[in-house]
LOVO-436554 format. One record per residue (C-alpha): residue number from 0; residue in three letters; y, x, z. Coordinates in steps of 0.02 Angstrom, whole numbers, padded with zeros to 5 digits. Layout:
(NUM, "Ala", (Y, X, Z))
...
//
This chain:
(0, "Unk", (04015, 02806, 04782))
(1, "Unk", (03890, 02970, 04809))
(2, "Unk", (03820, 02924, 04623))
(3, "Unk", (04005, 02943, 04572))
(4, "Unk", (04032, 03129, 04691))
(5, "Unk", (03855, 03183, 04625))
(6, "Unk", (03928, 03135, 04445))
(7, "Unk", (04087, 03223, 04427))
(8, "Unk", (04027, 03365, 04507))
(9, "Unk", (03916, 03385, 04378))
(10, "Unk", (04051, 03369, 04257))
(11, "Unk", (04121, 03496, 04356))
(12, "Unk", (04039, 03660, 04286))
(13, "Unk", (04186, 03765, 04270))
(14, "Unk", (04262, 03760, 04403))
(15, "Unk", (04456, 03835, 04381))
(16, "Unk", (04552, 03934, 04534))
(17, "Unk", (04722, 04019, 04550))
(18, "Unk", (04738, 04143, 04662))
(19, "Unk", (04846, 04300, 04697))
(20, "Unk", (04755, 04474, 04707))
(21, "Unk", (04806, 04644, 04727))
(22, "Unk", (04754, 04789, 04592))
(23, "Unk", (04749, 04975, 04654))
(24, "Unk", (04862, 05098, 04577))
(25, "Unk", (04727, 05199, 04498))
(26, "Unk", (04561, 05157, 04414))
(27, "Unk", (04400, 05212, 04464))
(28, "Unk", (04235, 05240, 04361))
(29, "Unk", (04078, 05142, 04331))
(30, "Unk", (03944, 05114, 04250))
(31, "Unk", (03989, 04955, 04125))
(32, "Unk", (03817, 04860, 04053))
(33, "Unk", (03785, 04969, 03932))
(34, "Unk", (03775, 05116, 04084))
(35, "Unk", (03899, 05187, 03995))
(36, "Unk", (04048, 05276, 04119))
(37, "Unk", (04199, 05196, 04109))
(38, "Unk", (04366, 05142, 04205))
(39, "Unk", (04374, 04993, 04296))
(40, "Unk", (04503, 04929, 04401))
(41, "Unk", (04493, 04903, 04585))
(42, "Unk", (04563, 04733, 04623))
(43, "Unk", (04569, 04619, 04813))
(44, "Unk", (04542, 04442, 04776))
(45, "Unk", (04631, 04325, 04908))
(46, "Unk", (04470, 04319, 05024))
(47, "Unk", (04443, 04509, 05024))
(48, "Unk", (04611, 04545, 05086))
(49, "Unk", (04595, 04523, 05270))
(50, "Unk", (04422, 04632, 05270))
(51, "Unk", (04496, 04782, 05156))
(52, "Unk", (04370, 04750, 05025))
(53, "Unk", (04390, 04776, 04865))
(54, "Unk", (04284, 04737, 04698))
(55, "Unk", (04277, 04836, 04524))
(56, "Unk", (04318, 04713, 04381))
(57, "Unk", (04339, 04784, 04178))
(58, "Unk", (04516, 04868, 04135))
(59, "Unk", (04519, 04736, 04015))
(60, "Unk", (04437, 04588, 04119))
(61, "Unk", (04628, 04509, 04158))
(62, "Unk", (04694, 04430, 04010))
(63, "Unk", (04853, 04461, 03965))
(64, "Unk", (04902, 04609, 04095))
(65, "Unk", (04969, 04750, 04060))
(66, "Unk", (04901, 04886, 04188))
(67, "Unk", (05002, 05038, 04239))
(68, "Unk", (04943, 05193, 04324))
(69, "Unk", (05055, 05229, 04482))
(70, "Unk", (05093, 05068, 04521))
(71, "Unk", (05020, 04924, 04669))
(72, "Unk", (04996, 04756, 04596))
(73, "Unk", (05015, 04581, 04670))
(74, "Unk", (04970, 04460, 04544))
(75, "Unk", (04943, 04272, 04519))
(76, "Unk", (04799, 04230, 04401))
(77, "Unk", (04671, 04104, 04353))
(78, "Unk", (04510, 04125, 04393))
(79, "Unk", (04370, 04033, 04270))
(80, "Unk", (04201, 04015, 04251))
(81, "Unk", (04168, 04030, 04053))
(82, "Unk", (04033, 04048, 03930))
(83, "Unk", (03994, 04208, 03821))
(84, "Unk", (03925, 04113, 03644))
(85, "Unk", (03852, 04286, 03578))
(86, "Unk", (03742, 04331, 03723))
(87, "Unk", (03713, 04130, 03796))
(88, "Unk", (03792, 04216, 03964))
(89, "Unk", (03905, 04140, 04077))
(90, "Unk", (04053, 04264, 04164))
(91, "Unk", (04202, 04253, 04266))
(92, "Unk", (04377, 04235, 04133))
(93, "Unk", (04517, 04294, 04208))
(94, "Unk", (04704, 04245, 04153))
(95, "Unk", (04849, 04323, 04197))
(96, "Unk", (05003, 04208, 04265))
(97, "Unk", (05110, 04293, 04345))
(98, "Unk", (05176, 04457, 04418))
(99, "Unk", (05228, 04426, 04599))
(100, "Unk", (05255, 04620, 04637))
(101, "Unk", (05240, 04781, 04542))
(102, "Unk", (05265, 04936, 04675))
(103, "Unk", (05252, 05113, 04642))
(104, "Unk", (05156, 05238, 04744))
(105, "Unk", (05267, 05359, 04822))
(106, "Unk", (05278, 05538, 04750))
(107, "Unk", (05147, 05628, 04882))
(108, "Unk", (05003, 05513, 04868))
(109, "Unk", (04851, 05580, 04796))
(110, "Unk", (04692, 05476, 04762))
(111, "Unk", (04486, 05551, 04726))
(112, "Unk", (04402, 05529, 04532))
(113, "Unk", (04245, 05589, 04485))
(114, "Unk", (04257, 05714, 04350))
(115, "Unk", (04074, 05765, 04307))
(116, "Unk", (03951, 05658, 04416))
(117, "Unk", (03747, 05666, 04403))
(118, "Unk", (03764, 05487, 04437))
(119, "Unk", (03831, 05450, 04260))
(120, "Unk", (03756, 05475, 04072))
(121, "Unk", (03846, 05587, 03989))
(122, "Unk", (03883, 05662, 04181))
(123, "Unk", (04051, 05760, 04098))
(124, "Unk", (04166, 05619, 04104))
(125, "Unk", (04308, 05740, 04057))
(126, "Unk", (04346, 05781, 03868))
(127, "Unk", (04437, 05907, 03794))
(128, "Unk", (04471, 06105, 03833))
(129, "Unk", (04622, 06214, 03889))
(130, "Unk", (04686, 06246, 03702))
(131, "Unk", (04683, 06032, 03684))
(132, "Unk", (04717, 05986, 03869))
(133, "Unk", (04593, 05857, 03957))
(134, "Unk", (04556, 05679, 03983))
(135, "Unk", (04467, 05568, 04066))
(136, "Unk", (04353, 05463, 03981))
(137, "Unk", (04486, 05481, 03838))
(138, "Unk", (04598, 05368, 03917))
(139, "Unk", (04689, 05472, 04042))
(140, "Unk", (04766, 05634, 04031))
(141, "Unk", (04740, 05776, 04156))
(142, "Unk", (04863, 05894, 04178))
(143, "Unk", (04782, 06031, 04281))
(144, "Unk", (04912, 06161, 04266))
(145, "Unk", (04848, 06322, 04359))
(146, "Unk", (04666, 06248, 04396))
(147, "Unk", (04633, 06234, 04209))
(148, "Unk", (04522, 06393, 04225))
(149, "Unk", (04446, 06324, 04401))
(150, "Unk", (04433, 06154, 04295))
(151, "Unk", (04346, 06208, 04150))
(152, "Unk", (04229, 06354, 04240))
(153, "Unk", (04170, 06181, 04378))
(154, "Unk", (04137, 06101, 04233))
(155, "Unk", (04021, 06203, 04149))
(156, "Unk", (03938, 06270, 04326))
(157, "Unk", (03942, 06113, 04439))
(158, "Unk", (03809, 05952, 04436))
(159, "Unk", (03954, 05843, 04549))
(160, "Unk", (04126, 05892, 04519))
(161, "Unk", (04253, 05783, 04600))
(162, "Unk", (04457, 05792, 04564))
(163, "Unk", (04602, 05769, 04698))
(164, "Unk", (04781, 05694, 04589))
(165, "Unk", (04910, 05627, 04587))
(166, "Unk", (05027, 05534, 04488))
(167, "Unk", (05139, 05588, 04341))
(168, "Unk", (05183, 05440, 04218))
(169, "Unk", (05071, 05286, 04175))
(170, "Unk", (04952, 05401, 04063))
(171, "Unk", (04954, 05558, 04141))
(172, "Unk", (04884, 05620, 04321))
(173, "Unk", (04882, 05802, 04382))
(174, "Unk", (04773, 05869, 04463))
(175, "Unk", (04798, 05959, 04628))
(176, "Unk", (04622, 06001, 04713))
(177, "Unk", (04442, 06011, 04649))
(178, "Unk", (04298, 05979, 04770))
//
């Protein structure tokens, strides 16, 4: 009987879990392997929820979702171990199911990016000028109104220049304070 336990556990490698987790209504930025800066989202797995923690996974690491900015996700996925056959590396596949709740933030709520941080290579992670309007990281749009000037003038003065914003549509944030 323990030769049979010790045997399919081996068989076992890959182990495959459902579970529900929660995704923030904004990204954040990391480094991804290449320390390159990108956005990542924040997600809660089941055993994170009662401690508040929270862990950064790719914006494209849950396959199948479609992520929108503004909104609170609960979602139902599987959870894999799997093999990358380029690089010989193993890494955790994740599989969208289901969508058990999709919330949006309300109107006032504002959240913190980085915007030009010496803790990232290129440290500018905005593109773009007044004439074109701004992004970050190419992906989302700023809309920074009357602190364009204040924007751009941080940008070009500042080591660390962080962003307060909030929400506009599921592309575009505006920004409201820079610290």
């Amino acid at each position: 009987m323990i030769f049979t336990l010790l045997f399919s556990s081996c068989m076992d490698e890959t182990p495959i879990k459902e579970e529900n987790i929660n995704v923030q209504h904004f990204p954040i930025v990391q480094n991804n392997e290449a320390d390159n800066p990108t956005l990542w989202l924040r997600v809660q797995f089941s055993d994170q929820i009662a401690k508040d923690e929270w862990t950064a996974i790719p914006m494209d690491a849950i396959i199948g979702f479609d992520y929108e900015l503004g909104y609170n996700y609960e979602l139902k996925i599987r959870k894999e171990e799997a093999l990358n056959s380029t690089t010989g590396l193993h890494f955790i596949k994740y599989t969208f199911i289901s969508e058990n709740e999709k919330t949006p933030v309300a109107a006032g709520t504002t959240f913190e990016l980085p915007l030009k941080s010496t803790d990232f290579n290129p440290s500018n992670l905005v593109l773009g000028n007044e004439e074109v309007g701004y992004n970050l990281l190419g992906e989302i749009d700023i809309e920074c109104s009357t602190l364009c000037d204040d924007l751009s003038l941080d940008l070009e003065t500042n080591a660390n220049v962080n962003g307060v914003f909030r929400h506009i549509d599921d592309n575009t944030i505006k920004l409201i304070q820079l610290k």
